[in-house]
C-alpha positions in Angstrom: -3.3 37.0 -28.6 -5.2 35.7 -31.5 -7.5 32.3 -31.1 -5.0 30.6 -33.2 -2.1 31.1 -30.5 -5.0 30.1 -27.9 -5.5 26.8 -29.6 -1.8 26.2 -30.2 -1.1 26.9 -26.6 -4.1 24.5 -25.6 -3.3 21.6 -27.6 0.8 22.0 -26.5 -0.5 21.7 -23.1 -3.0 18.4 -23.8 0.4 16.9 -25.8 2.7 17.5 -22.5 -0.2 16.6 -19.9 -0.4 13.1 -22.1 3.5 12.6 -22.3 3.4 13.4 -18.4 0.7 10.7 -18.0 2.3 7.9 -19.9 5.6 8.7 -18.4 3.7 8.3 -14.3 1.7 5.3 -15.3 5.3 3.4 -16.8 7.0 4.7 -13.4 3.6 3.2 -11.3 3.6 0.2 -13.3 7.4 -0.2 -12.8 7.0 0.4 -8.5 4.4 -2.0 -8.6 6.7 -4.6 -10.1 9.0 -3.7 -7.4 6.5 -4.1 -4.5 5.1 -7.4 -5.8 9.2 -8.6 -5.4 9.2 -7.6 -2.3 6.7 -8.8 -0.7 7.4 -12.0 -2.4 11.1 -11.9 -0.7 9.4 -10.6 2.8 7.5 -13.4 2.7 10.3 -15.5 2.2 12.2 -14.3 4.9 8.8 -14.9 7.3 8.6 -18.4 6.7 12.3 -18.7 7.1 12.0 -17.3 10.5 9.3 -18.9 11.6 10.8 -22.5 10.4 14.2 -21.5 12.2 12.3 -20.4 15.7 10.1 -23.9 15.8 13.4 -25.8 15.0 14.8 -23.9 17.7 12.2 -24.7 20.4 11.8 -28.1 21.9 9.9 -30.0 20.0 9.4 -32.6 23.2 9.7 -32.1 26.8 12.6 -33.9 28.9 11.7 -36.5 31.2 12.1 -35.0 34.9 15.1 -36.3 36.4 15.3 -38.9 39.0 16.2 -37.6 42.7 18.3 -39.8 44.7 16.9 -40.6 47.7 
């Protein structure tokens, strides 16, 4: 091979390692989107569960009841 086919293979490389690059950051950039929603919904759903499970629990305590005597 002559050092004109060397370069030409060398630069065809750096051109597909950069296309691979920009592709994986776009697909990184677009999962991190992704996680921030979902967290955002997860936390959501926490504070709906916790609000539905102290709505749930008593809130007072009943008075005893009276015994008959």
């Amino acid at each position: 091979m002559s050092w004109a086919t060397d370069a030409y293979a060398a630069i065809r490389k750096i051109v597909l390692l950069e296309d691979r690059m920009e592709n994986l950051t776009t697909q990184v950039s677009n999962l991190a989107t992704a996680f921030a929603d979902l967290d955002r919904r997860l936390i959501r759903l926490e504070a709906k569960f916790e609000l539905l499970e102290r709505m749930a629990s008593p809130s007072r305590r009943a008075l005893p009841e009276k015994s008959e005597k």
